[in-house]
C-alpha positions as CSV (number, residue, x, y, z in Angstrom):
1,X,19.6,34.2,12.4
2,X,22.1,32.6,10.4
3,X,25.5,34.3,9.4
4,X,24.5,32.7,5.5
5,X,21.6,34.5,4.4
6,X,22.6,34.9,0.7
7,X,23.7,30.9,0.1
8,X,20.7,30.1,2.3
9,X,18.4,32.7,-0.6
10,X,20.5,31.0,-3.1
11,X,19.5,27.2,-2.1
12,X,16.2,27.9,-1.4
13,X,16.1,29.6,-4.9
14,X,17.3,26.6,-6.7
15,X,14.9,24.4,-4.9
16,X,12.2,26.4,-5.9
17,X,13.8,26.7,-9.5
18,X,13.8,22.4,-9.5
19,X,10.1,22.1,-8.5
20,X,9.2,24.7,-11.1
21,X,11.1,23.1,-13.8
22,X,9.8,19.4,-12.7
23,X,6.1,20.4,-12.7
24,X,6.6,21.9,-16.1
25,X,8.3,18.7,-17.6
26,X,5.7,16.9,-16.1
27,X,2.6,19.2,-17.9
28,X,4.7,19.0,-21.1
29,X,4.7,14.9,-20.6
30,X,1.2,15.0,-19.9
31,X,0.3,17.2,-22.7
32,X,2.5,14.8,-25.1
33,X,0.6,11.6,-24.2
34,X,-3.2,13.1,-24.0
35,X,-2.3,14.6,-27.6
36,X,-0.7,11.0,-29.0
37,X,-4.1,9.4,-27.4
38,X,-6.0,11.9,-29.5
39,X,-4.5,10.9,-32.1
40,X,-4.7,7.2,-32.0
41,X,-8.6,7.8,-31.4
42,X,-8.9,9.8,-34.1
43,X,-7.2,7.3,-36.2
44,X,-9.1,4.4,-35.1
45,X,-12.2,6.3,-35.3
46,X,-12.2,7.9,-38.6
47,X,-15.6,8.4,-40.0
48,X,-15.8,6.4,-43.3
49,X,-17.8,7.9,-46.3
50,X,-20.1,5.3,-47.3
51,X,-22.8,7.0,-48.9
């Protein structure tokens, strides 16, 4: 055992705390682009009313 145990629980935690936050930036990113490639779909695809 070390003689560290709370900087060693405070390291570990702010590891943790990066990977969280970097996965969640990375959904967000993800989210961002499939909704701006909905978009231009969308856009490109637009039914036209020719009746």
């Amino acid at each position: 055992m070390s003689r560290n145990t709370d900087a060693n629980k405070k390291l570990h935690k702010k590891k943790l705390d990066q990977k969280k936050r970097k996965a969640q930036e990375a959904e967000a990113e993800r989210k961002a682009r499939l909704k701006s490639i909905n978009q231009q779909f969308n856009e490109k695809n637009k039914p036209t009313n020719e009746e």
